[in-house]
C-alpha positions as CSV (number, residue, x, y, z in Angstrom):
1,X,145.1,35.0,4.1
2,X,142.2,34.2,1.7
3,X,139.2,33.1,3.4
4,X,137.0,32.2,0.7
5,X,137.1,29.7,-2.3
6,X,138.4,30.8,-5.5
7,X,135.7,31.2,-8.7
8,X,132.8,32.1,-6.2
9,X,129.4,33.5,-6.9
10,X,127.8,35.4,-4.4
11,X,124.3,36.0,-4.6
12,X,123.7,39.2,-2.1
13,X,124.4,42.4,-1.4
14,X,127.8,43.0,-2.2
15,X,128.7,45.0,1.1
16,X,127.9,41.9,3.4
17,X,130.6,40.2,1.3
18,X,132.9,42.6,1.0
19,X,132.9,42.8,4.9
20,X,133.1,39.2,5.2
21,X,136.6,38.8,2.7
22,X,140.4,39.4,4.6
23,X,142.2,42.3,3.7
24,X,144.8,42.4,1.2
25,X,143.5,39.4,-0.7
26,X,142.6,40.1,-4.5
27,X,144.7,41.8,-6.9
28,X,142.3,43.2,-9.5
29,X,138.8,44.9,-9.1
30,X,137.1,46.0,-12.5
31,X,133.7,46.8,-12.0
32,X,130.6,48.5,-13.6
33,X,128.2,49.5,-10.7
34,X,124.8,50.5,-11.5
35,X,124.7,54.3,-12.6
36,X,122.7,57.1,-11.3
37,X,120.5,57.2,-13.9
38,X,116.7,56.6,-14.7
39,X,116.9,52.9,-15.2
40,X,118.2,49.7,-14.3
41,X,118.7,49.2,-10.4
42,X,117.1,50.8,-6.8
43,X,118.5,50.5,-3.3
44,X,119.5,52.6,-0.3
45,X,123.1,53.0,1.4
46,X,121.9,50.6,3.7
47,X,119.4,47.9,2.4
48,X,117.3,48.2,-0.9
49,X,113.4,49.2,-0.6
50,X,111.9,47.4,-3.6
51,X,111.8,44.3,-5.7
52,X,114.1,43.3,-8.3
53,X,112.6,43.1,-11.7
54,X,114.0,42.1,-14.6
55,X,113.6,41.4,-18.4
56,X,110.0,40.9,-19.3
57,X,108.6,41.9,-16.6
58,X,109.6,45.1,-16.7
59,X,112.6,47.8,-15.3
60,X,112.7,49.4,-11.9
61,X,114.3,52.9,-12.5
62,X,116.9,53.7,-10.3
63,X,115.8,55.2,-6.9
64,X,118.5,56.2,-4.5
65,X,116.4,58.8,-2.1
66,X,117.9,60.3,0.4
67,X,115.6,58.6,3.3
68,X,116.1,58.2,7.0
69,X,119.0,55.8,6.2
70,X,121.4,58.7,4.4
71,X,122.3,60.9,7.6
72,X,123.1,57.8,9.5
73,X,125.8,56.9,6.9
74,X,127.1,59.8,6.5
75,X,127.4,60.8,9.4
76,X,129.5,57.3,10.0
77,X,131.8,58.2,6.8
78,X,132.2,61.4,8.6
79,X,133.8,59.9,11.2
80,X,135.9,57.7,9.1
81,X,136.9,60.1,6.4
82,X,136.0,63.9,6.6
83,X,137.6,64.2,3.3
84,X,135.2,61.8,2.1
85,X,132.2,63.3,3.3
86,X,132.8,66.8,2.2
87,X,132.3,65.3,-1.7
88,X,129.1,63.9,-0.6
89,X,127.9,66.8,1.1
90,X,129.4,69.2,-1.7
91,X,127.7,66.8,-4.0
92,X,124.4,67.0,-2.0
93,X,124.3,70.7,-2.0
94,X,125.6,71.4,-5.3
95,X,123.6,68.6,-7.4
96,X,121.1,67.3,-5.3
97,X,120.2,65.0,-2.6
98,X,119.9,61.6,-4.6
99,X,122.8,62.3,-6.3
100,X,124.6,62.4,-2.7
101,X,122.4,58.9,-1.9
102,X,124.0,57.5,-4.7
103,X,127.2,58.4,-3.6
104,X,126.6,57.2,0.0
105,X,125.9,54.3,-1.7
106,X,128.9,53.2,-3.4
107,X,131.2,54.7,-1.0
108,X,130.7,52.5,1.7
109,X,131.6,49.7,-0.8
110,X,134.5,51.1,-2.3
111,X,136.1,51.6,1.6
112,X,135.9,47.9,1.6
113,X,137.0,47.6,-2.1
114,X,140.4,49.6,-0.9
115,X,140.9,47.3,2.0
116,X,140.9,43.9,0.6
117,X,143.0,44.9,-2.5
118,X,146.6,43.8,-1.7
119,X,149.3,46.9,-2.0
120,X,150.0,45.5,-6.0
121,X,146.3,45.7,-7.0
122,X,144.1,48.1,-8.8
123,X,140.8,49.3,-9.2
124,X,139.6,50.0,-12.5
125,X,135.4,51.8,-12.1
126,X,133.4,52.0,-14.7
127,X,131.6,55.1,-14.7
128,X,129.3,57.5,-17.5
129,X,129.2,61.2,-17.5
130,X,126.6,61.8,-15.0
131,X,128.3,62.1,-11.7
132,X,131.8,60.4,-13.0
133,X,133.8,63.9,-11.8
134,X,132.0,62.9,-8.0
135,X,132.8,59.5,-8.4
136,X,136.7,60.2,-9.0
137,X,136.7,62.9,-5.8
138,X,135.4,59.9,-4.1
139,X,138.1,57.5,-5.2
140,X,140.5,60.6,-4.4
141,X,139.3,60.5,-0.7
142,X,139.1,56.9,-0.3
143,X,143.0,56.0,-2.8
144,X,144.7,59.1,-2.1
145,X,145.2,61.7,-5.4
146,X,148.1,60.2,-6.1
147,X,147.3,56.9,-6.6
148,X,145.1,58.2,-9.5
149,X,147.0,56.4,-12.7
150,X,144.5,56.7,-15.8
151,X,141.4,57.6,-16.8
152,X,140.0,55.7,-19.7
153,X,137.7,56.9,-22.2
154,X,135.4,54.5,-24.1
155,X,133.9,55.2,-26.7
156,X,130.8,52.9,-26.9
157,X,128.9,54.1,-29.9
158,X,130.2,54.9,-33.3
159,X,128.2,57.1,-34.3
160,X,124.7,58.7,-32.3
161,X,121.1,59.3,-33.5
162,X,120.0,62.2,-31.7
163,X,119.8,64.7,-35.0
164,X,117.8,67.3,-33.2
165,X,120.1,67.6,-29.8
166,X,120.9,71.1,-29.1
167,X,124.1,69.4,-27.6
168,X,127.0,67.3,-28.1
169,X,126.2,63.8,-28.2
170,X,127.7,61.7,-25.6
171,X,128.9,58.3,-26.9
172,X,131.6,57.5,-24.2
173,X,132.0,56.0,-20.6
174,X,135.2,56.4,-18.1
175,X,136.8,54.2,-16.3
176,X,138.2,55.3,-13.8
177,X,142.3,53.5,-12.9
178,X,143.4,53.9,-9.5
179,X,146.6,51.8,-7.3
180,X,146.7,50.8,-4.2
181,X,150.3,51.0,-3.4
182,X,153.1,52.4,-5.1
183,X,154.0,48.9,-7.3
184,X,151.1,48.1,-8.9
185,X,150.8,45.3,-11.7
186,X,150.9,47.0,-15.3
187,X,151.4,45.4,-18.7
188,X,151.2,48.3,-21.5
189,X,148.9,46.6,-24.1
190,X,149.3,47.0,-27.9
191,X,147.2,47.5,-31.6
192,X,148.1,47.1,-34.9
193,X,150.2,49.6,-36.5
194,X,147.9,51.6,-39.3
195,X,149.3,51.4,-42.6
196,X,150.3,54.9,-42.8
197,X,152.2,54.5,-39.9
198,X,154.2,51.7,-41.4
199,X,154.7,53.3,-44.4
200,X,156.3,56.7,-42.2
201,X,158.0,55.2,-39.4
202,X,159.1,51.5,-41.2
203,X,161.0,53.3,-43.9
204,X,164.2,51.1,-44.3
205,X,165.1,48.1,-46.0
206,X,167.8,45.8,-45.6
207,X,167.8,42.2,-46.1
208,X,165.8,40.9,-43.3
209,X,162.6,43.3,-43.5
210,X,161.8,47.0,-43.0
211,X,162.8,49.0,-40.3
212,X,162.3,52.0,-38.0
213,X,166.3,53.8,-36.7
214,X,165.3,54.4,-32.9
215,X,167.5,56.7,-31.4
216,X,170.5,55.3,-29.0
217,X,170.9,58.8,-27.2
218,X,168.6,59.6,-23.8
219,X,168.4,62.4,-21.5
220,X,169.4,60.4,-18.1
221,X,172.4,60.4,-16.6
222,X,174.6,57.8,-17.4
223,X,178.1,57.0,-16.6
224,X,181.1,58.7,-17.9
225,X,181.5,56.6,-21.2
226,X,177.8,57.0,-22.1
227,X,179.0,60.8,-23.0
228,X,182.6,59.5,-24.8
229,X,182.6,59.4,-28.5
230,X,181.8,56.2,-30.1
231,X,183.6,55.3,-33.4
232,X,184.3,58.9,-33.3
233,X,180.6,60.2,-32.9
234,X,179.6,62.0,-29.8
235,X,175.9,62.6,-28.3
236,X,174.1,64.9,-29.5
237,X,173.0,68.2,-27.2
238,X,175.1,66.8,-24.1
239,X,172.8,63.3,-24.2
240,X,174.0,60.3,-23.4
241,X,174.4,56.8,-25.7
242,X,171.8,54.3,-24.4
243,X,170.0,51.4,-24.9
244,X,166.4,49.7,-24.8
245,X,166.0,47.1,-21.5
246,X,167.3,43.6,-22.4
247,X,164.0,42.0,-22.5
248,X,163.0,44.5,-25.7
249,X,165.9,43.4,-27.6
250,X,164.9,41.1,-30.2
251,X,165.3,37.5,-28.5
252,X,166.4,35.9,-31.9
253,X,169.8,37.7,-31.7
254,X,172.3,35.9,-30.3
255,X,173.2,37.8,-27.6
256,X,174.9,37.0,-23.9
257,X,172.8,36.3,-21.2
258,X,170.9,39.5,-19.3
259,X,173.6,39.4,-16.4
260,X,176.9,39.0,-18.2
261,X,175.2,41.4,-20.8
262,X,174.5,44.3,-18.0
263,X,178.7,43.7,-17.3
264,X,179.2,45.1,-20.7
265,X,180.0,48.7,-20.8
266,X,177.8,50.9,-23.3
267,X,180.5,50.6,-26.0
268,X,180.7,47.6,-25.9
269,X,177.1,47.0,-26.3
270,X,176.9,48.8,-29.4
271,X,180.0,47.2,-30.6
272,X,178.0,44.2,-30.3
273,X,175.1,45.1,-31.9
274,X,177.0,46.5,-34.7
275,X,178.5,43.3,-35.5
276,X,175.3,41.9,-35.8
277,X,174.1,44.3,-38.2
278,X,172.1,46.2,-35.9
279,X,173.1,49.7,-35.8
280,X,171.8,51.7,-38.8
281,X,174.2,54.3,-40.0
282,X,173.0,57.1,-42.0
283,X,174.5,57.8,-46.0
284,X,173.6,61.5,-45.0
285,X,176.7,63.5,-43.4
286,X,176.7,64.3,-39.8
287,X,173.5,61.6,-39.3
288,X,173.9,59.8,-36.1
289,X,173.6,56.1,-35.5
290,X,170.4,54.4,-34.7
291,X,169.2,51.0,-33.7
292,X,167.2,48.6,-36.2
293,X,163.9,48.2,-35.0
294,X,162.1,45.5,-37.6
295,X,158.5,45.7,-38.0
296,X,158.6,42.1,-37.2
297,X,159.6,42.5,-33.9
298,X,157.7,45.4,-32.4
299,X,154.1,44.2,-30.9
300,X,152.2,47.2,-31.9
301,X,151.7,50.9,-31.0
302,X,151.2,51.3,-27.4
303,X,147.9,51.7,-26.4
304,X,146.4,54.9,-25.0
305,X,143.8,55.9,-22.7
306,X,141.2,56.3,-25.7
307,X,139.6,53.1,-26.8
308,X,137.5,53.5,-29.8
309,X,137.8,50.2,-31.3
310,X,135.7,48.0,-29.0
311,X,131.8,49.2,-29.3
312,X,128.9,47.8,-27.8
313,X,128.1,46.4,-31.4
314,X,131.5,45.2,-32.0
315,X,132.9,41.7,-29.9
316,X,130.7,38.8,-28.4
317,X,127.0,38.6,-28.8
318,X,124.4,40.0,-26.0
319,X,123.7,36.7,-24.3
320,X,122.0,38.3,-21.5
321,X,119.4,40.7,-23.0
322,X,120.6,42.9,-20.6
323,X,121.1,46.7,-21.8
324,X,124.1,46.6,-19.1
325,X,126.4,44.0,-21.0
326,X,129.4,45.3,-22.0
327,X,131.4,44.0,-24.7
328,X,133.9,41.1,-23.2
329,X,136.8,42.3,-25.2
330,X,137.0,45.7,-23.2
331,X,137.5,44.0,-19.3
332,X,140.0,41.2,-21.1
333,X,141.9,44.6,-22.2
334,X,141.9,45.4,-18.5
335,X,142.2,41.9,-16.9
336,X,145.3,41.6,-19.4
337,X,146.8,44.6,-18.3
338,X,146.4,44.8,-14.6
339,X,146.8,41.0,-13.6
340,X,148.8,38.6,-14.3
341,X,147.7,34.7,-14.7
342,X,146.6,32.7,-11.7
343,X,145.7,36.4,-10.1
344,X,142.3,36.7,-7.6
345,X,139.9,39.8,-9.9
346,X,136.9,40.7,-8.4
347,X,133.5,42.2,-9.6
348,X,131.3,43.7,-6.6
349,X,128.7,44.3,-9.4
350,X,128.9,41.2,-11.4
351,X,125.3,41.4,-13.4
352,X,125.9,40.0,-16.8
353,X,129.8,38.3,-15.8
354,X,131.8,40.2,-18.2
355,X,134.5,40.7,-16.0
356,X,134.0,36.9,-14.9
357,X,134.2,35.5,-18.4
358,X,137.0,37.7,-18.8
359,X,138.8,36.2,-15.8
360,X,138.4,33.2,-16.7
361,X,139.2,32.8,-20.0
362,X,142.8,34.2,-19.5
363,X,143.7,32.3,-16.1
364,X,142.4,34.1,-13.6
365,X,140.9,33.2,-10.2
366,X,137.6,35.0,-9.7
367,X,134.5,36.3,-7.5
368,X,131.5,37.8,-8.7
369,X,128.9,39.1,-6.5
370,X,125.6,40.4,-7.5
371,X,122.2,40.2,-5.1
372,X,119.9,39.6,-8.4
373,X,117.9,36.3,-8.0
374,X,118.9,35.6,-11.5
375,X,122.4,36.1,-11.4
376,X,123.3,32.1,-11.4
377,X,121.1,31.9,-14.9
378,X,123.2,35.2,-16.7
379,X,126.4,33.0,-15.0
380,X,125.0,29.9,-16.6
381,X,124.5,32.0,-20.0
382,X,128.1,33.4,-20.5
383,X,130.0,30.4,-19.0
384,X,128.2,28.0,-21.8
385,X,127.9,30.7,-24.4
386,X,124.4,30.7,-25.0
387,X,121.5,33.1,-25.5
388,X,118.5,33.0,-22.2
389,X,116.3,31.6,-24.6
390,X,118.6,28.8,-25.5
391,X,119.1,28.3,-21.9
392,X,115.9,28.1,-20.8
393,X,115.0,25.5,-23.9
394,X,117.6,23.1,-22.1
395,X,115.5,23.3,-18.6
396,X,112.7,22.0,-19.8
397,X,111.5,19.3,-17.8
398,X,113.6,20.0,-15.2
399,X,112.0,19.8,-12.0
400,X,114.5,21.5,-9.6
401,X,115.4,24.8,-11.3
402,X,117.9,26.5,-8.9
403,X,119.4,23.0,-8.4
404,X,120.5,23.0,-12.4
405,X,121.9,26.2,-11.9
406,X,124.1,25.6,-9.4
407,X,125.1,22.3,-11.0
408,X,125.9,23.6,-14.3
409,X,128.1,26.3,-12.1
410,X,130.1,23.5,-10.6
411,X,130.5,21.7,-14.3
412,X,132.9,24.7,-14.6
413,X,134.9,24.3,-11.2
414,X,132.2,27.3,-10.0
415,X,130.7,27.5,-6.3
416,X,127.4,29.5,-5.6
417,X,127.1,30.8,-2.2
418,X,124.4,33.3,-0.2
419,X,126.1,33.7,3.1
420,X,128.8,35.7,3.3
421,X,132.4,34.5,4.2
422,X,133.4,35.5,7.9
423,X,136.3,37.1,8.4
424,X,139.7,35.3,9.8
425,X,141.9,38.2,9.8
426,X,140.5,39.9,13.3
427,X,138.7,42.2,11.8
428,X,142.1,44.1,10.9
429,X,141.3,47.0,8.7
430,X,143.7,49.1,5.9
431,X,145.2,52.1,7.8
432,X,143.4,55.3,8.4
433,X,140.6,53.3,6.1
434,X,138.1,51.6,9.1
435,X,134.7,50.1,8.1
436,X,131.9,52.5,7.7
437,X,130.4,50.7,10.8
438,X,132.2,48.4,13.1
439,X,131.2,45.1,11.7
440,X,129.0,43.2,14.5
441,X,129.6,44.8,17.2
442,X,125.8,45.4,18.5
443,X,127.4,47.5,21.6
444,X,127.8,50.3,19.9
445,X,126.0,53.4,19.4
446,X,124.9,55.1,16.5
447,X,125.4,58.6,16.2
448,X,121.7,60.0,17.0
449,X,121.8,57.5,20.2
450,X,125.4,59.0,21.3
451,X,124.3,62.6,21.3
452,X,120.7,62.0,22.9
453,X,122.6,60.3,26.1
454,X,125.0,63.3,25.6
455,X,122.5,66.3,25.8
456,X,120.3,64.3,28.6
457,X,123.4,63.9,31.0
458,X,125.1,68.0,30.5
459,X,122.1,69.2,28.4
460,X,122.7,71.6,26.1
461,X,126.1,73.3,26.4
462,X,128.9,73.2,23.9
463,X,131.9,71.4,25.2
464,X,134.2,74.2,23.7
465,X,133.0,77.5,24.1
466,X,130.2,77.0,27.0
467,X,127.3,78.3,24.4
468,X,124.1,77.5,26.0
469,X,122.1,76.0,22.9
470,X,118.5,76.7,22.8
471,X,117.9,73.1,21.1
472,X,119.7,70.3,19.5
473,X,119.8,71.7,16.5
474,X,122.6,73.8,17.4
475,X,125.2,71.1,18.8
476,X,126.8,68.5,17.1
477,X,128.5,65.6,17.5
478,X,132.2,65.4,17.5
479,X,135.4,63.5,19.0
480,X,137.3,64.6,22.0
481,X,140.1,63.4,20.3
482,X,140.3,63.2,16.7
483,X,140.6,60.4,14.4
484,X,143.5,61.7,13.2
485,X,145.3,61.3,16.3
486,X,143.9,57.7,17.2
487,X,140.4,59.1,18.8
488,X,138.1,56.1,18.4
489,X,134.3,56.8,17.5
490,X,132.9,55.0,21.1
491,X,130.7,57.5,23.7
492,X,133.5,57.9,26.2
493,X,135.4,59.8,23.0
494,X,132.7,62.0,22.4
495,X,131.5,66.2,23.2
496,X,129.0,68.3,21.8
497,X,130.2,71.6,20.1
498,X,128.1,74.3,18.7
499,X,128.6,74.5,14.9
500,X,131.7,76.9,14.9
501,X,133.4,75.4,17.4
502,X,133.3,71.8,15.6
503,X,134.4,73.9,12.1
504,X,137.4,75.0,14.6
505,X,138.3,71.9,15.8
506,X,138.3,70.1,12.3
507,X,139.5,67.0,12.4
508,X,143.2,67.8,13.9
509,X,142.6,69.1,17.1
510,X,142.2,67.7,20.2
511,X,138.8,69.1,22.9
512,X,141.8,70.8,24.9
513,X,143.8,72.6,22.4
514,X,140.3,73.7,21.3
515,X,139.4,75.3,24.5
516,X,143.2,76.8,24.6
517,X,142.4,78.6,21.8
518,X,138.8,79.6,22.2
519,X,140.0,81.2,25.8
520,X,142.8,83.0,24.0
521,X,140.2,84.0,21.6
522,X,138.0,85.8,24.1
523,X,135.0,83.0,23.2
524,X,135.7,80.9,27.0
525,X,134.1,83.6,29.2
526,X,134.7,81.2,32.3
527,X,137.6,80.7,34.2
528,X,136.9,76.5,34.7
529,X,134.9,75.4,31.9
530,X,132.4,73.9,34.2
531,X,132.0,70.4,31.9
532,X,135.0,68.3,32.9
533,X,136.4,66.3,30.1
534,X,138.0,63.3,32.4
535,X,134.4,62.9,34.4
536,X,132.5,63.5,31.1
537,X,134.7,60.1,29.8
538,X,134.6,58.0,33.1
539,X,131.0,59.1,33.4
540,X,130.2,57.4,29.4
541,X,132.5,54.5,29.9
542,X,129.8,53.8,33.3
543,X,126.8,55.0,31.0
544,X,128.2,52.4,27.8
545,X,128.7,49.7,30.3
546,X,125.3,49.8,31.3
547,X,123.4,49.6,28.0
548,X,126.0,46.6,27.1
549,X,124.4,44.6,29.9
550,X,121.1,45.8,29.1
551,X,121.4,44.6,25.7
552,X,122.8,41.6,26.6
553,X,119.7,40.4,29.1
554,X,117.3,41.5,26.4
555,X,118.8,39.1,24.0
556,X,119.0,36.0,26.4
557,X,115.3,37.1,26.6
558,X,113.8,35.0,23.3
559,X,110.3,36.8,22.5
560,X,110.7,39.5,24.5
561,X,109.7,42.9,22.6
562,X,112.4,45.4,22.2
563,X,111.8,48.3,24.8
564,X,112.4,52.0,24.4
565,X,116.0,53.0,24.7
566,X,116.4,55.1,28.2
567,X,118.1,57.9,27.8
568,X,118.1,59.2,30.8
């Protein structure tokens, strides 16, 4: 259940939101987060480091550094999804450690992206060709492979100024088209036949226009008439006779209704057609039937995944001044595709409201969410259509600024909002698909706090293969059992293992069958391993208890300073 008013902007970071909305609740996400590049936006996985600038007063570049924040969250997605964080880590050792920062970054989001989508929806990223071949292992990870359905190619420029380049220019963006179930929402979209086209495929005349013969023989199976000869002509090449669906028909032929229609057998359907002039039959000998397909009729060629006809020069004008803006008649190609009207679409990374506009204008419920300060006056901008400085002329004399905003947001049945909503749904996450961190719950542990109450209580000793570590370096921290199998990520479901041990275990074993195989092995020297698994977990369940009520007192304590953590 929704939990949040339709046409919302949010003005914060987008993960608090995201967090905050049901699951299951919108049905279209197009987005174009900010890039790894050298310009534009700066944050961490976890909280952003610097001011927003904008406009005039200059352009932060981008700045995801891997800082102290990184191995926290990815250790987190770890636990989550070990699929997950192998492209991260691959990408961290393979490109570099920003690169894997940025990654972090928009892969805590898209978990949540993937949980509040309902099982019809679809996420369409917008991507360039920096790190778009990470960014589509990530979605891989988070989707599934399978639910991959398109990549899109843009091409934004026509034509590139880089003369002297010792390398092919690049003039195109990806997006990036993934489901969430196995019926997702799809209208194929069309353009405009070219005029050699017509001129090839529209070759016939009769009295009511050109047309194109389309075949009436198919490759499926169809029942034993659809392989009978028909006014003594029999399918070619053991095909049978068939038909377009009912709704491609053309609706000004007077034809039965679509369920006495699906009665008639597939003679009798072309006997029909035939007697409304419909069939075309060939003056050559031994040409086969076809069905009249008028130019009139036909919407266009089907559009592919190459789109080379909306530019960054070609639709509405740059309102915004942003370099970001993309042209608005790109996301109405996607909102027009992958939603139908009255639909919830989404934009995490709103910035200049494309996708809003785009929403909008064709029926759509919507939320944007940016955390820019100035995201209400680029959501003023495109909703009244006018250039910032055109804006701003309207303001003067205005004596509450932000209070204009948000009343020229509401003029168009808008709400701006800076808290988050708060979740109604009991926190219930998508299978196998948890939050990065459990949302609110200040009792439990990070991972570095886990493992120091770990080594101070059965120092250091691998759990699996009795290993006497000569620091902490060598262990790790892993489940007893895995995720896979239901393990949850609390203390009293936790061991240390020495690095080849936790490569062993993966993330399908259980602590036991572990040991089974290391003593088979030869690598358990011991008869008894001496640390016992059921004590370890009665002994962290005490120990986890403990530091609840600790925490507790300290926050009934207003004022009090926070005191060191006691490991011991």
């Amino acid at each position: 259940m929704q939990n949040f008013p339709d046409n919302t902007l949010y003005e914060r970071d987008n993960l608090d939101v995201l967090r905050g909305m049901n699951s299951e609740t919108v049905d279209l996400i197009a987005t174009d987060p900010p890039f790894n590049t050298s310009r534009n936006r700066a944050g961490t996985a976890g909280f952003y480091v610097d001011k927003w600038k904008w406009g005039d007063t200059g352009i932060l570049p981008d700045q995801w550094k891997w800082n102290e924040v990184h191995p926290v969250w990815l250790e987190q997605i770890k636990d989550n999804n070990r699929a997950l964080y192998n492209v991260i880590d691959i990408a961290r050792q393979c490109n570099d450690e920003d690169t894997a920062a940025f990654l972090c970054f928009l892969s805590v989001r898209l978990l949540e992206m993937h949980r509040i989508l309902k099982p019809t929806g679809t996420l369409y990223l917008h991507c360039d060709h920096e790190v778009n071949y990470y960014i589509r292992q990530v979605l891989n990870a988070i989707f599934g492979a399978r639910q991959f359905r398109s990549e899109i190619i843009w091409r934004r420029h026509a034509h590139s100024h880089s003369l002297g380049a010792k390398q092919w220019p690049a003039v195109h963006d990806t997006l990036l088209m993934y489901a969430k179930g196995k019926d997702w929402t799809f209208h194929p979209q069309y353009e405009p036949y070219t005029k050699e086209y017509i001129s090839q495929s529209f070759s016939h005349l009769d009295e009511r226009g050109y047309y194109q013969a389309y075949p009436i023989t198919d490759a499926r199976p169809g029942g034993d008439e659809s392989y009978q000869p028909w006014r003594g002509i029999t399918p070619p090449n053991n095909r049978a006779w068939a038909l377009p669906r009912y709704s491609l028909l053309p609706a000004w032929l007077e034809l039965p209704g679509e369920p006495e229609w699906q009665k008639f057998t597939i003679h009798q359907k072309l006997d029909t057609l035939d007697g409304l002039q419909m069939i075309h039959w060939p003056k050559k000998p031994g040409g086969k039937p076809a069905l009249k397909r008028y130019i009139q009729d036909s919407p266009g060629k089907i559009m592919e995944g190459f789109w080379a006809d909306v530019g960054v020069r070609v639709g509405d004008r740059n309102t915004t001044g942003s370099p970001d803006q993309k042209p608005l008649p790109l996301y109405e190609r996607i909102v027009l595709a992958s939603s139908n009207p009255g639909d919830l679409v989404l934009d995490p990374f709103a910035g200049c409201m494309t996708t809003i506009i785009a929403a909008r204008k064709h029926g759509r419920r919507w939320i944007g969410i940016d955390r820019r300060p100035d995201v209400r006056f680029h959501a003023v901008c495109r909703l009244m259509g006018l250039k910032a400085s055109d804006v701003k002329k309207l303001t003067d004399g205005q004596s509450d600024w932000s209070l204009w905003l948000t009343e020229q947001l509401a003029n168009f049945d808008s709400h701006y909002r800076t808290e988050p909503p708060v979740r109604t749904d009991d926190g219930e996450t998508a299978p196998n698909l948890p939050p990065v961190y459990v949302y609110n719950d200040r009792s439990i542990l990070d991972h570095r706090e886990m493992k120091q109450i770990l080594i101070s209580r059965f120092l250091l000793q691998c759990w699996g293969c009795d290993f006497n570590a000569p620091d902490e370096r060598y262990l790790e921290l892993d489940h007893i059992d895995p995720r896979s199998q239901g393990g949850e990520n609390h203390l009293p479901n936790r061991a240390l293992l020495c690095g080849p041990c936790n490569r062993t275990k993966g993330n399908r074993l259980t602590l036991d069958a572990l040991r089974r195989g290391n003593r088979a092995a030869g690598y358990l020297k011991t008869k008894r391993h001496p640390i016992d698994i059921k004590g370890a977990r009665d002994w962290c369940r005490v120990k986890l208890e403990e530091i609840r009520k600790e925490r507790e007192r300290r926050q009934s304590m207003p004022g009090a300073p926070p005191s060191p953590f006691d490991y011991s």
